[in-house]
C-alpha positions as CSV (number, residue, x, y, z in Angstrom):
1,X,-50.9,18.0,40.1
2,X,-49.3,16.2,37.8
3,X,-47.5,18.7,35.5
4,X,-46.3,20.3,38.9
5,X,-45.0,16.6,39.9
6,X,-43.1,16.7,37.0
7,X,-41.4,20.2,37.2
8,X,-40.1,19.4,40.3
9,X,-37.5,16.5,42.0
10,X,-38.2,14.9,44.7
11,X,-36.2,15.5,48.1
12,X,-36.1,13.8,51.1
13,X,-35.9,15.5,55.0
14,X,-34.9,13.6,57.6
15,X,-36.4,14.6,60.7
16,X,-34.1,15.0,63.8
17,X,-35.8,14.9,67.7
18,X,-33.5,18.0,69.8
19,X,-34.1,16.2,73.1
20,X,-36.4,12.9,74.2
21,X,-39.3,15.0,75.7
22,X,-39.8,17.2,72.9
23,X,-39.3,20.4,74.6
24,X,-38.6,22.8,72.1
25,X,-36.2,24.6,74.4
26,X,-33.9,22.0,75.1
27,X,-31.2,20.6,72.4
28,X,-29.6,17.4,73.6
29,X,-26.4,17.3,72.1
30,X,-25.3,13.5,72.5
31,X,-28.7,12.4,71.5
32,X,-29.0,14.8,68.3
33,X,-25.5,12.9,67.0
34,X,-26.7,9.7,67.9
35,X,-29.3,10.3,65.9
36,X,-27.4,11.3,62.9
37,X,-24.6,8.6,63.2
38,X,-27.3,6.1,63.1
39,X,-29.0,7.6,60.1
40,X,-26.3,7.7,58.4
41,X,-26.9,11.5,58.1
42,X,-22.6,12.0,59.2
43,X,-21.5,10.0,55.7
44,X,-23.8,11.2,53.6
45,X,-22.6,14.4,54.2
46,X,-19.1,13.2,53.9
47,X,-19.9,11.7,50.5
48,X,-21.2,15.0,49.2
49,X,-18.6,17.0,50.3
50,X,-16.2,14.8,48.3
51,X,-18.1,13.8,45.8
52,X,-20.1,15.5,42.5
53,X,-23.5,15.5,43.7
54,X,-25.3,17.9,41.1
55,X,-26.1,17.2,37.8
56,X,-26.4,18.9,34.6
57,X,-27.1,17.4,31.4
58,X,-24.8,18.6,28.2
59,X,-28.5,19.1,26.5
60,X,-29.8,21.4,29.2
61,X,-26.2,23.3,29.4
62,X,-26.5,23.6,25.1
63,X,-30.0,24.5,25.3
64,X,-29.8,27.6,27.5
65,X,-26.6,29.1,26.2
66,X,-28.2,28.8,22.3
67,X,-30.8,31.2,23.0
68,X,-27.7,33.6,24.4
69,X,-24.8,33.2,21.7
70,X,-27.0,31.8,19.0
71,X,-27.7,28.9,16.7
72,X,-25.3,30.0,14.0
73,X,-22.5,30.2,16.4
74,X,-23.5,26.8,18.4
75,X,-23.6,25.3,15.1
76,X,-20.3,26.6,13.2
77,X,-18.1,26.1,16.3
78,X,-19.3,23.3,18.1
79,X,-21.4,21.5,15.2
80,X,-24.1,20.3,18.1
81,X,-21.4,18.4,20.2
82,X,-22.8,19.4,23.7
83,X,-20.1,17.9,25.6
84,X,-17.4,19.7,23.8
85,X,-19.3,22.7,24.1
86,X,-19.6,22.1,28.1
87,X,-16.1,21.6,28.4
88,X,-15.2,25.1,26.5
89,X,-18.0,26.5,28.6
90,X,-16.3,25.6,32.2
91,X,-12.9,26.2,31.0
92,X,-14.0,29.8,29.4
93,X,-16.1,30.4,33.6
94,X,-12.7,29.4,35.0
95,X,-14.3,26.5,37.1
96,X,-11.3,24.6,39.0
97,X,-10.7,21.6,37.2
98,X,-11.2,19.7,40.3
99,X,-14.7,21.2,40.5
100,X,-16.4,19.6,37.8
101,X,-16.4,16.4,35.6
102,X,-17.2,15.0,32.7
103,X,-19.6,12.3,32.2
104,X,-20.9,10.5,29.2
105,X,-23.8,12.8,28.9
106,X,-23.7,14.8,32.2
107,X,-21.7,17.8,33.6
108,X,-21.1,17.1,37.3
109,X,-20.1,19.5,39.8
110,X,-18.7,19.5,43.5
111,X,-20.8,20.8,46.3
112,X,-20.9,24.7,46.1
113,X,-19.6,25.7,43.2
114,X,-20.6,28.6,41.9
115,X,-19.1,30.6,38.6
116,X,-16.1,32.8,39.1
117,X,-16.9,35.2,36.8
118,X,-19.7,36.7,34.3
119,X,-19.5,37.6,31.0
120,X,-21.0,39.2,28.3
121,X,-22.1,37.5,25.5
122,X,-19.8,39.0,23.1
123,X,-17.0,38.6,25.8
124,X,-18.6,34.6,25.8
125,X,-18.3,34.4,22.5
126,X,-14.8,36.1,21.6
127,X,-13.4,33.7,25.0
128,X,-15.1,30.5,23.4
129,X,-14.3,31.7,19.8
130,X,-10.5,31.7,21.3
131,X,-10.5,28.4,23.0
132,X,-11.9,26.3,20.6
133,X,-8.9,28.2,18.1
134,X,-6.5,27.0,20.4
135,X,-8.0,23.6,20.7
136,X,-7.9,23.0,17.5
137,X,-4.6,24.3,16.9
138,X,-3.3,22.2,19.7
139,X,-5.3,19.0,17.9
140,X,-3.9,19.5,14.6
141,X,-0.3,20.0,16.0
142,X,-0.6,16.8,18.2
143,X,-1.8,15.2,15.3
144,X,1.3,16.5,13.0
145,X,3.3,15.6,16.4
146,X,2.0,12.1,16.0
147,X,2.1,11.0,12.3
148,X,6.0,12.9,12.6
149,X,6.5,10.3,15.3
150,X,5.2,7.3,13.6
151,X,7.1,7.9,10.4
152,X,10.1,8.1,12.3
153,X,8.9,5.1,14.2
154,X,8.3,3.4,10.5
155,X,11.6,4.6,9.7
156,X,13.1,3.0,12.3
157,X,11.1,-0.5,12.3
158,X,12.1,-0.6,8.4
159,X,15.9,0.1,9.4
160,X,15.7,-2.4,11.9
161,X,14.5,-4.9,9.5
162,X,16.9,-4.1,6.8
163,X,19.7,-4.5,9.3
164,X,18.2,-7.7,9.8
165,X,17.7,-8.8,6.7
166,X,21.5,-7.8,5.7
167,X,22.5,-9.7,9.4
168,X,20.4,-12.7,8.0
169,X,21.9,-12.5,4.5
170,X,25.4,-12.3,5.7
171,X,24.8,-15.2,8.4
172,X,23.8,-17.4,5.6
173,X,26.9,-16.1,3.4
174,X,29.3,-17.5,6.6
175,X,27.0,-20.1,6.7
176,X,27.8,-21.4,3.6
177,X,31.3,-20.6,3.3
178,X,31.9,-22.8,6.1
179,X,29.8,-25.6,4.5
180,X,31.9,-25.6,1.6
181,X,35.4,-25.4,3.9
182,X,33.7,-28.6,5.9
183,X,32.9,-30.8,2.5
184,X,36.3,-29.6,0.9
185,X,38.2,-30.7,4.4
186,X,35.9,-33.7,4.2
187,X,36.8,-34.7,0.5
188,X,40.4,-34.3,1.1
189,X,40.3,-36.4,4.1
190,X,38.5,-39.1,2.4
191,X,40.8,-38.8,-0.8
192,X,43.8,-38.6,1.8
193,X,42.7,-41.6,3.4
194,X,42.0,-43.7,0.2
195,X,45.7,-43.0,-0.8
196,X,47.0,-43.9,2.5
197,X,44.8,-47.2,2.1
198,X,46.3,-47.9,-1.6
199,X,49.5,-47.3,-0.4
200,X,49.2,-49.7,2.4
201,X,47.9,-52.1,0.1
202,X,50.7,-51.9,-2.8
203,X,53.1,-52.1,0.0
204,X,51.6,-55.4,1.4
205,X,52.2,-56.8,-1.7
206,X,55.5,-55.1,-3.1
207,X,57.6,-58.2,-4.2
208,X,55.0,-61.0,-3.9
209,X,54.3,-61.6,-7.5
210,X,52.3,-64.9,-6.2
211,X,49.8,-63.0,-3.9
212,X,49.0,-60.4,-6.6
213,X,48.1,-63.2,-8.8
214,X,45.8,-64.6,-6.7
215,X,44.3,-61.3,-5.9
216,X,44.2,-61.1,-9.6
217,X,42.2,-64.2,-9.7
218,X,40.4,-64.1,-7.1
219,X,39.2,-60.7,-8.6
220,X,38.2,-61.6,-12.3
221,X,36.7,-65.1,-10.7
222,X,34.0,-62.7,-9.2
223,X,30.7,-63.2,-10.8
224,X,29.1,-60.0,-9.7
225,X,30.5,-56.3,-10.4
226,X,33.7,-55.6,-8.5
227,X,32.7,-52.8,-6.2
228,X,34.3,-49.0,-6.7
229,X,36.3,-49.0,-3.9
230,X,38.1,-52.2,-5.9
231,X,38.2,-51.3,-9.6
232,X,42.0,-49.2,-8.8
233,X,43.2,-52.7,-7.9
234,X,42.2,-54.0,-11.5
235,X,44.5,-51.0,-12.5
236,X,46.9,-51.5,-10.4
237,X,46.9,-55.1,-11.8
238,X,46.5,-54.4,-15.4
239,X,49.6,-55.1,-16.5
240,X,49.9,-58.2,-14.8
241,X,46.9,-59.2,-16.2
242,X,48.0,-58.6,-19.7
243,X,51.0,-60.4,-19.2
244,X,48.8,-62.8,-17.7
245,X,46.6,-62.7,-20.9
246,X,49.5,-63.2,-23.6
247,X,50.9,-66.1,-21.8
248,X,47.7,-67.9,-22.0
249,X,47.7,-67.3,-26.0
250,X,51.5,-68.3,-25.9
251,X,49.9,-71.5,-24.3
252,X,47.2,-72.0,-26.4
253,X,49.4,-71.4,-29.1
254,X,51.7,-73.7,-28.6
255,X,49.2,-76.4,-27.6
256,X,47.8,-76.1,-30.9
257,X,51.4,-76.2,-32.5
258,X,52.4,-79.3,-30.2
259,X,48.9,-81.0,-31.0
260,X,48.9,-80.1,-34.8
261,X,52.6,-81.9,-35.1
262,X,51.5,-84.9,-33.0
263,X,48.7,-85.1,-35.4
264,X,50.4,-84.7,-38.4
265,X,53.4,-87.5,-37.1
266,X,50.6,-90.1,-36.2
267,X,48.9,-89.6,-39.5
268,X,52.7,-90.3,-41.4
269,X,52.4,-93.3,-39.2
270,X,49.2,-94.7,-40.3
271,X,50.5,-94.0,-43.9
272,X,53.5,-95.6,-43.7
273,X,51.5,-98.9,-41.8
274,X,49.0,-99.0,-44.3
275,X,51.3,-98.6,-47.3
276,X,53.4,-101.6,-46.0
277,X,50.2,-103.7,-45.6
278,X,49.3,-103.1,-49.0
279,X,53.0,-104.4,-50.3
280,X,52.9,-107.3,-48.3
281,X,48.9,-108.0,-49.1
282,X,50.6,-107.3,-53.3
283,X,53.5,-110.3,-52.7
């Protein structure tokens, strides 16, 4: 009982009353599709009709063609890939493609479909020998059709970066030419506007001989360093400095001349008194 359980799937029958006395010569219409709109019988149907209600495993499909075309050629063709060797199979038949889909590991058809035509199995083998050419050919030129796209696609990217790169580089080029144009308008404003301040300076003090010696003064009096933005008046003063220098030697000079004479007169003095105190000490 239970190897006969096994060979078999279960069904189930849903039982439908014709009338409500059970008379077996009376069908009451209304109450037979009560019946089935309540059971749900009505979208169950529906469901089947528009959905893929049998089954077939890609084993059991590969298992019962091998023993008609053969291990050899299961094997060389397919290389034991059930499902590809399904999806030959139903293409080869001529099922409508919207008869039949594939699953992960099942082959599932519509309601009532039924194969279109039957083949020998040389006729098999020569249609599946022919499909699985042209699949293959269709692969490989797909594949060539893709790596021809993605080089050009490569091509492109690495075009697009080089024009990038040579945008970046000549950016940076602009870039820094107009740095340079900025610092050299920059230097020459600030050199433009130090000349304009010198000028405005010497022509402050054009004719006052006076105020430039005080500036003069007031400049070398300055313990710390005179800052850089000074140091051209010190040139601008030099040579009233060294006329300022030789008239102090001049002075000094002739401070020492003046003081050397006084000494020398006051010391003629003091002779002459002390040689007239000896004569009168002598008489």
């Amino acid at each position: 009982l239970t190897s006969e359980l096994n060979s078999t799937r279960s069904n189930f029958i849903r039982c439908i009353k014709p009338n409500a006395a059970m008379d077996a010569r009376v069908f009451d219409r209304r109450s037979v599709l009560d019946q089935l709109r309540c059971s749900g019988t009505i979208q169950a149907c529906q469901v089947l009709q528009v959905g893929l209600p049998t089954r077939v495993s890609y084993v059991d499909v590969a298992s019962i063609y091998t023993t008609v075309l053969g291990a050899d050629f299961m094997f060389d063709w397919f290389h034991a890939n059930d499902r590809v060797f399904t999806q030959a199979l139903c293409h080869v038949l001529g099922f409508p493609a919207d008869a039949y889909r594939l699953g992960d590991s099942r082959l599932f058809f519509t309601t009532g479909v039924s194969s279109p035509s039957t083949m020998t199995p040389d006729t098999l083998k020569a249609a599946l020998t022919h499909y699985m050419a042209k699949r293959r050919w269709v692969s490989a030129a797909t594949k060539v059709a893709v790596c021809r796209h993605v080089q050009l696609a490569y091509v492109d990217v690495q075009r697009k970066r080089h024009v990038i790169v040579l945008q970046c580089w000549f950016r940076q080029h602009l870039a820094c030419r107009l740095v340079a144009t900025e610092r050299t308008q920059r230097r020459v404003a600030n050199m433009w506007g130090r000349l304009v301040h010198k000028s405005g300076v010497q022509r402050a003090f054009d004719g006052a001989q006076e105020d430039k010696l005080a500036l003069l003064e007031a400049l070398l009096s300055q313990q710390r360093v005179v800052p850089s933005g000074c140091k051209w008046l010190l040139q601008w003063l030099g040579p009233m400095q060294r006329t300022m220098y030789v008239q102090k030697l001049g002075r000094a000079a002739c401070v020492g001349y003046l003081a050397k004479r006084a000494f020398v007169a006051m010391f003629e003095t003091v002779r002459e008194r002390r040689a007239c105190v000896q004569i009168q000490a002598q008489v």
